[in-house]
VOGU-3710 file (C-alpha; in Angstrom, 3 decimals, decimal comma):
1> xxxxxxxxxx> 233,397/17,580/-13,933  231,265/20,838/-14,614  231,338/22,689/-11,520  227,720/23,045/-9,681  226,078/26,685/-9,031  222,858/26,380/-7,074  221,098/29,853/-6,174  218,605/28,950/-3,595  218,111/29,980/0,291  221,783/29,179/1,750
11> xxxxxxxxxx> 221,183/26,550/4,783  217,759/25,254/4,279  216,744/21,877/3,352  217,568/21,851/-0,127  220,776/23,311/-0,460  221,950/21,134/2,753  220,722/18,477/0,984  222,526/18,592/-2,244  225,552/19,735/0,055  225,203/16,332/2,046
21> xxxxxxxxxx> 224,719/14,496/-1,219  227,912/15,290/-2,806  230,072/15,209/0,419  228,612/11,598/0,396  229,539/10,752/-2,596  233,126/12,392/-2,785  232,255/14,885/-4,748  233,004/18,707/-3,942  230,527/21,040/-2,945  228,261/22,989/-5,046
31> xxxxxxxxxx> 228,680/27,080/-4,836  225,516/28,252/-3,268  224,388/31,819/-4,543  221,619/33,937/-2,349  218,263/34,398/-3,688  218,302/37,261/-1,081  221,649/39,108/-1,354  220,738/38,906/-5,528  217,148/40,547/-5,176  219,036/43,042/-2,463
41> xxxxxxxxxx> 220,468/44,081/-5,540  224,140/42,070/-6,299  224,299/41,026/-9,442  224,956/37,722/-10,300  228,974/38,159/-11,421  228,944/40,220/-7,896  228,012/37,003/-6,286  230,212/34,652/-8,293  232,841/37,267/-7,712  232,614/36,698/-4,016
51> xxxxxxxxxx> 232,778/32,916/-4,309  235,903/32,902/-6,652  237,886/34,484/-3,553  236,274/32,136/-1,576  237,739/29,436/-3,400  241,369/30,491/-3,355  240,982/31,534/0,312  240,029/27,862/1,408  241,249/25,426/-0,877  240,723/22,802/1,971
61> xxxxxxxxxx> 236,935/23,409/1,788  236,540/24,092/-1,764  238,688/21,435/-3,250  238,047/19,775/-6,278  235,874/22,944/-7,495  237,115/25,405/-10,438  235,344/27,821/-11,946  237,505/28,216/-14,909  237,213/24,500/-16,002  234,344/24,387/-17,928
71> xxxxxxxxxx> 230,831/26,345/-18,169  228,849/25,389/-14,733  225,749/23,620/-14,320  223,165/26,165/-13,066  220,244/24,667/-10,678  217,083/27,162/-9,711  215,745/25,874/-6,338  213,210/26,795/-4,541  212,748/30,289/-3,181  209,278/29,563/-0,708
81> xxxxxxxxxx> 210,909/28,722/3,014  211,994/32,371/3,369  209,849/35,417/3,762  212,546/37,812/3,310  212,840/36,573/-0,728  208,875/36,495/-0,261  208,589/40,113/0,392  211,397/41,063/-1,840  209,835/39,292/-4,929  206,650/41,019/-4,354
91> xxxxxxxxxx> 208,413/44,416/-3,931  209,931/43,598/-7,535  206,607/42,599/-8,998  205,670/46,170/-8,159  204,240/48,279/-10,485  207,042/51,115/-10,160  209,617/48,088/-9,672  212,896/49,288/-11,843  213,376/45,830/-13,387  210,284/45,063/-15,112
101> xxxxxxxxxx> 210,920/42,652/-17,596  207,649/40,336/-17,748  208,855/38,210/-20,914  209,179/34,780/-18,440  205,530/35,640/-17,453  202,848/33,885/-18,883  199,840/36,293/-18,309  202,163/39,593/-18,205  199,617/41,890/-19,533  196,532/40,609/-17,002
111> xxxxxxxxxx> 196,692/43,774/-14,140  197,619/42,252/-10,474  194,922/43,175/-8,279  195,419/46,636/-5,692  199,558/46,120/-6,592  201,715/47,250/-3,853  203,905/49,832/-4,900  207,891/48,801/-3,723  207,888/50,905/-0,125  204,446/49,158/0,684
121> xxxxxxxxxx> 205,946/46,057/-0,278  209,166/45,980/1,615  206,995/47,199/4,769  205,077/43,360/5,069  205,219/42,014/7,834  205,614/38,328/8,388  202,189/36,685/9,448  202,242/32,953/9,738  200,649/31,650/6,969  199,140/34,974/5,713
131> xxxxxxxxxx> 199,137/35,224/1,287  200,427/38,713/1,196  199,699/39,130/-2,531  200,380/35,720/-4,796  199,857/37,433/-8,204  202,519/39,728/-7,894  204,754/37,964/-5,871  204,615/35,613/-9,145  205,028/38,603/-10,657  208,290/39,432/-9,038
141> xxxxxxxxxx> 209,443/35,406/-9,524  209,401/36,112/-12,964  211,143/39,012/-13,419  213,538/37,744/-11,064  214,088/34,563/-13,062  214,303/36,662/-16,152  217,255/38,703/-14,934  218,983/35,417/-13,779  218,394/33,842/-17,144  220,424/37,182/-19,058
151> xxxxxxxxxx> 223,292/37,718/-16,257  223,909/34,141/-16,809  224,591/34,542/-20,573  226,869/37,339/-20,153  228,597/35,772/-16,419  228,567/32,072/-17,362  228,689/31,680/-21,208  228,632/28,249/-22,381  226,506/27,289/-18,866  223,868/24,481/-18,736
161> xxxxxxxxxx> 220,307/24,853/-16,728  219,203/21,863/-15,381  215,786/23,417/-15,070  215,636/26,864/-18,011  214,142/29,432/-16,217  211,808/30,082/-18,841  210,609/26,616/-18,289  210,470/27,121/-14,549  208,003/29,984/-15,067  205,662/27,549/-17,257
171> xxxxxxxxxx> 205,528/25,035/-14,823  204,905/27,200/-11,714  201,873/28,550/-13,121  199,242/25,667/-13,226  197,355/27,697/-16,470  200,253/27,437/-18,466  201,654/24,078/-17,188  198,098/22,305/-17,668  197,747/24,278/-21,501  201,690/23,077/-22,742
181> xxxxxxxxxx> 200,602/18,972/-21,209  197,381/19,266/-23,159  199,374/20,650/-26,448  201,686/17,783/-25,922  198,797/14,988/-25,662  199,395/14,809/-22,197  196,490/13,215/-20,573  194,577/16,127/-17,681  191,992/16,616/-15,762  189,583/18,250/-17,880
191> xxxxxxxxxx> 189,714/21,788/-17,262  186,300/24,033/-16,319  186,157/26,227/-19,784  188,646/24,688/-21,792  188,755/28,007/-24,054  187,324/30,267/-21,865  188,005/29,809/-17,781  185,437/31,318/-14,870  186,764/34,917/-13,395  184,613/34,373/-10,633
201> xxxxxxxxxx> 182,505/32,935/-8,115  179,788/33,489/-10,489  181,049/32,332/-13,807  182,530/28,863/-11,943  178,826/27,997/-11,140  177,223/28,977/-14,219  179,796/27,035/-15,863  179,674/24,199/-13,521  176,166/23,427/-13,773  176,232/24,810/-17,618
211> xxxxxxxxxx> 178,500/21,731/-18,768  177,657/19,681/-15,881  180,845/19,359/-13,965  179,549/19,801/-10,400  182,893/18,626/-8,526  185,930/20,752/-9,667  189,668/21,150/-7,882  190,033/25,307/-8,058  193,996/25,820/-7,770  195,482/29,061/-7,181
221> xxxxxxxxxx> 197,463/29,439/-10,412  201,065/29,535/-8,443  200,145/28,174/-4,973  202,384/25,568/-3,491  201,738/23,107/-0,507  197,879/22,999/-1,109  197,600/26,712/-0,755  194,698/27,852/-2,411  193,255/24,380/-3,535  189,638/24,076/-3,307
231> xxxxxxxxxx> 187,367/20,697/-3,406  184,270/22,039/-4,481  181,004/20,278/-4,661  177,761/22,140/-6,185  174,184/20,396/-5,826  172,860/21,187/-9,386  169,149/21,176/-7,946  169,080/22,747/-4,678  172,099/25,133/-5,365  174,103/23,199/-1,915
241> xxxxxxxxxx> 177,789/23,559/-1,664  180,882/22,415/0,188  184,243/23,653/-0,253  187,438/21,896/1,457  189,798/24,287/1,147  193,417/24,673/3,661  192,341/28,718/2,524  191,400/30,237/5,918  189,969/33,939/6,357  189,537/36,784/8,554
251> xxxxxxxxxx> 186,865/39,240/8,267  187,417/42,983/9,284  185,273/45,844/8,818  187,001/48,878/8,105  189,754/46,685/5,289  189,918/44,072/3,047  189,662/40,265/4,763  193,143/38,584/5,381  193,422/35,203/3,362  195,784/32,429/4,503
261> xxxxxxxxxx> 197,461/28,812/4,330  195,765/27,388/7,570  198,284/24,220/7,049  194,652/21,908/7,902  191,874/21,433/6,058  188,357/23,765/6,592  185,407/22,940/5,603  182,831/25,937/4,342  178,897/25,879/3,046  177,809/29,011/3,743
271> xxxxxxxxxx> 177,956/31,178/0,343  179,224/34,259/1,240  182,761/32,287/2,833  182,945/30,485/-0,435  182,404/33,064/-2,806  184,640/35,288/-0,975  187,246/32,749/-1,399  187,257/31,948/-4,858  186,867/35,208/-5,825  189,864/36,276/-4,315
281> xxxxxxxxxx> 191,854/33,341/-5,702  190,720/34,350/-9,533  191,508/37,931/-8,876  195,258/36,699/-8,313  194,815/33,838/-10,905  192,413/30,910/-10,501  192,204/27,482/-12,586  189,700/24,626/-12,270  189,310/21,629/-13,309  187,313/18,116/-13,175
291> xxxxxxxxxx> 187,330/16,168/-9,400  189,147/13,011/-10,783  188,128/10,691/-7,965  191,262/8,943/-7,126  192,254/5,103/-6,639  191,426/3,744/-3,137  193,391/2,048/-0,463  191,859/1,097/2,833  189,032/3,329/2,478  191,907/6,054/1,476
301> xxxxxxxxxx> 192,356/8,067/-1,760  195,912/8,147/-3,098  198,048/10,504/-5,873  201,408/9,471/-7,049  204,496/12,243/-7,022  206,417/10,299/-9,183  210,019/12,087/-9,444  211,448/12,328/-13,122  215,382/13,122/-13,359  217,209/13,310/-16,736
311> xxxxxxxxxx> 214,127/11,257/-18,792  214,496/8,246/-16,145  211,324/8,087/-13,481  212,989/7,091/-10,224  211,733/8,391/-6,948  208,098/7,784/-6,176  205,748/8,221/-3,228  202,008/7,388/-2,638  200,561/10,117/-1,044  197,333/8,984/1,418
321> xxxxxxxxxx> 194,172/10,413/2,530  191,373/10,570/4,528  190,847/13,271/2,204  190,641/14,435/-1,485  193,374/16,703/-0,756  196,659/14,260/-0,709  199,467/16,969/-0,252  201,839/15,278/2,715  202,134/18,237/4,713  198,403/17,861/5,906
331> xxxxxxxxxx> 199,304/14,678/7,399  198,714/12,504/4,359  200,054/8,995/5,012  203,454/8,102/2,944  203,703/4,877/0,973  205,747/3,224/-1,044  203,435/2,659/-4,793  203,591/-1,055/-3,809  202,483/-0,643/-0,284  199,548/1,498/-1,670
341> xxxxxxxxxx> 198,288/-1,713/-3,800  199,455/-0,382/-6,948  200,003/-3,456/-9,439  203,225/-2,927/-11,475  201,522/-2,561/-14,364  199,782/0,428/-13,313  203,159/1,809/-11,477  204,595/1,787/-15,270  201,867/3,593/-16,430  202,549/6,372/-13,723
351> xxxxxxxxxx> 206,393/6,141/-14,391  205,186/6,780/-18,345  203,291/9,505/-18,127  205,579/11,072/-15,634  208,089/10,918/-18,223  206,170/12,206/-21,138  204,593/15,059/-18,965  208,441/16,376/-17,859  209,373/15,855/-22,077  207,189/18,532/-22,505
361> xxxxxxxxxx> 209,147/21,015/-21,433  212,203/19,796/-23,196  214,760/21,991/-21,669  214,238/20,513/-18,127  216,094/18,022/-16,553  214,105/17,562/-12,950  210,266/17,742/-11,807  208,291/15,919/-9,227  205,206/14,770/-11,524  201,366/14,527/-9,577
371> xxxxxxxxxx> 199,808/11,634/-11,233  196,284/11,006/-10,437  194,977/7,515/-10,983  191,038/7,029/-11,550  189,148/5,124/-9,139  187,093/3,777/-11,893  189,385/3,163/-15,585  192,184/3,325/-13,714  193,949/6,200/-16,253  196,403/8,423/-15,228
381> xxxxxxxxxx> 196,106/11,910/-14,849  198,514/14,866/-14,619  197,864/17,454/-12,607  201,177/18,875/-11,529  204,447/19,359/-12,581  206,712/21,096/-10,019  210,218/22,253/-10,884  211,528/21,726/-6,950  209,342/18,149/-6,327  212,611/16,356/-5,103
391> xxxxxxxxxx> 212,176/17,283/-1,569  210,979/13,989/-0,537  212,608/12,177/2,911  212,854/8,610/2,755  212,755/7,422/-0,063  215,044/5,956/-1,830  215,382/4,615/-5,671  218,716/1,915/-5,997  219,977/2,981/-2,864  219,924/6,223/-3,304
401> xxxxxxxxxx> 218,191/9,590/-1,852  216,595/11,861/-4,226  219,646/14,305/-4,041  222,803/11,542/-3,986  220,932/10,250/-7,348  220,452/13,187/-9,149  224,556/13,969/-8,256  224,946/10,364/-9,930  223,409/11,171/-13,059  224,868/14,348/-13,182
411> xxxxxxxxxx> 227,695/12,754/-12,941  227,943/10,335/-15,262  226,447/12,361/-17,748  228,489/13,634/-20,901  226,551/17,261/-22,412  228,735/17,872/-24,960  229,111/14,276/-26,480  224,936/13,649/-25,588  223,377/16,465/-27,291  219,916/14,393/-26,343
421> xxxxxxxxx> 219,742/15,566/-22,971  216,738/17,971/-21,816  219,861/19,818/-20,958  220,584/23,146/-23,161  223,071/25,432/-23,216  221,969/29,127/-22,201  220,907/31,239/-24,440  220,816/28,691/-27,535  217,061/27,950/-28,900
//
């Protein structure tokens, strides 16, 4: 069995859950590396270094796990419940950063807006909810997963990603993720300027009314959790508009305003709130695209994150809501497909294009895939695809949680003798 490395935040959720999952299933533990003692500046053979004594110093806890065995299986999770790796990825997307490679980075040569230079950066403070500065702390993710993706070639040779970091970077920015689905002949919501996106408040309406798309989702290019989604309406005639947006803001007169997740939704008409907001999200990076009107239950508007682990949909949750914003941490009810109404013909469909929409990045193994179904033709729709969608609590696919099944296929899974799976060994092509 390969052995497990899993850099992540030590403790949280996710690592405790894979933890659970294999001591569950007999299995021994994964090694758990530090996003925040690596972007402190330890390499990653300093880390594995560490471990290694680890593992001869308490052979009761670490049994079953050796290094030298055979090249590990590397898993990226994600770095978001900790503001410490927050502040220090936007410190390293600084413009007088010392590691500045930007070849993971989609947009590399678009300028960040007002970049914090690294002392500025490591002197945030945490504010609850408060966007310090996404486009360079996307920035910093990228460089970071860069210099994970070349220590591991020269620490771990012969090592498997189960997600490339390269791939990781694609997915995490919506631009690029929504441009590689269409490429594939993924079905999308149409985007707003499908050669040519707004840069503004401005541009959005001219384009709006221009090809007449008057309801458009604006996403904040890397925003997780809803942050920095926008629902907005434009009256064509009278000029009216409504934003729903979780994107809260506070004036001030001497500085620029704060933005931040409010973690509810607001509602906004007046212009100068609106514009204010959007033009701050496609400053940092900004992408819009058609208001699919989503299938119905009880009066209730549903999406589908339908999870997709080594090309077999399994996990899948309906996601509820009062409103057309389904994420679950704004309350959104949580159903089973079948609960929601969803005839099994249509939950194929969704376990389809799930699949085809995670083959698109070929050297991935895991996503959680958003499928929107249409109210009206009933077509599906992707409109995420998100590298760490596995989180989900209660639900379970044969018997198993999200975590004890992906350990099962793991598992069972040959690499060398099944040169099929999305699963690649670093640094080949």
């Amino acid at each position: 069995m390969r052995p497990m490395i899993v850099i992540g935040i030590p403790g949280d959720k996710r690592t405790s859950g894979i933890q659970q999952a294999r001591s569950d299933l007999g299995m021994p533990p994964a090694i758990i590396l530090s996003y925040a003692e690596f972007l402190q500046g330890q390499s990653l053979g300093d880390l594995l270094e560490v471990q290694k004594q680890q593992l001869s110093s308490q052979p009761a806890v670490y049994n079953g796990i050796d290094l030298s065995a055979a090249p590990p299986l590397l898993r990226l999770e994600s770095p978001g419940s900790s503001f410490e790796v927050e502040r220090a990825l936007i410190a390293l997307g600084a413009p007088d950063a010392v590691d500045v490679d930007d070849s993971l980075h989609p947009y590399a040569e678009r300028p960040d807006p007002r970049p914090l230079r690294v002392k500025v950066a490591h002197q945030l403070k945490e504010m609850q909810g408060v966007l310090h500065h996404p486009s360079q702390w996307f920035r910093g993710y990228c460089r970071m997963l860069a210099r994970l993706q070349r220590e591991a070639k020269e620490v771990c040779p012969g090592s498997l990603w189960l997600n490339d970091p390269a791939d990781i970077a694609a997915m995490t920015d919506k631009r690029r993720a929504q441009q590689i689905l269409s490429e594939a002949g993924i079905t999308i919501p149409r985007p707003l300027g499908e050669e040519q996106q707004p840069t503004d408040y401005a541009s959005l309406r001219e384009m709006m009314i221009s090809r007449r798309m008057h309801r458009v989702f604006i996403k904040l290019a890397f925003g997780s959790a809803a942050s920095g989604v926008i629902a907005y309406q434009l009256h064509p005639v009278t000029g009216a508009e409504v934003a729903l947006t979780t994107v809260g803001v506070e004036n001030y007169i001497t500085r620029p305003p704060i933005y931040y997740n409010s973690g509810k939704l607001r509602r906004y008409t007046d212009t100068a709130t609106i514009s204010g907001i959007i033009n701050w999200i496609y400053r940092h990076g900004g992408y819009a695209e058609q208001w699919i009107p989503k299938i119905g239950h009880n009066g209730k508007a549903f999406d589908i994150r339908q999870l997709v682990v080594l090309r077999e949909a399994c996990h899948a949750i309906a996601r509820v809501s009062s409103t057309p914003i389904t994420n679950l941490h704004l309350r959104s009810q949580r159903m089973s497909p079948s609960e929601a109404g969803l005839s099994e013909f249509i939950q194929e469909q969704v376990r389809n294009t799930a699949l085809q929409a995670l083959a698109a990045f070929p050297r991935s193994g895991v996503a959680g895939i958003d499928v929107l179904i249409s109210g009206g033709s009933q077509q599906c729709f992707v409109a995420d695809v998100n590298p760490f969608g596995d989180l989900l609590y209660d639900v379970k696919y044969r018997g198993c949680s999200t975590y004890e099944w992906e350990m099962k296929v793991l598992t069972a899974r040959d690499y060398i003798t099944h040169p099929s799976t999305p699963l690649i060994k670093e640094g080949s092509s």
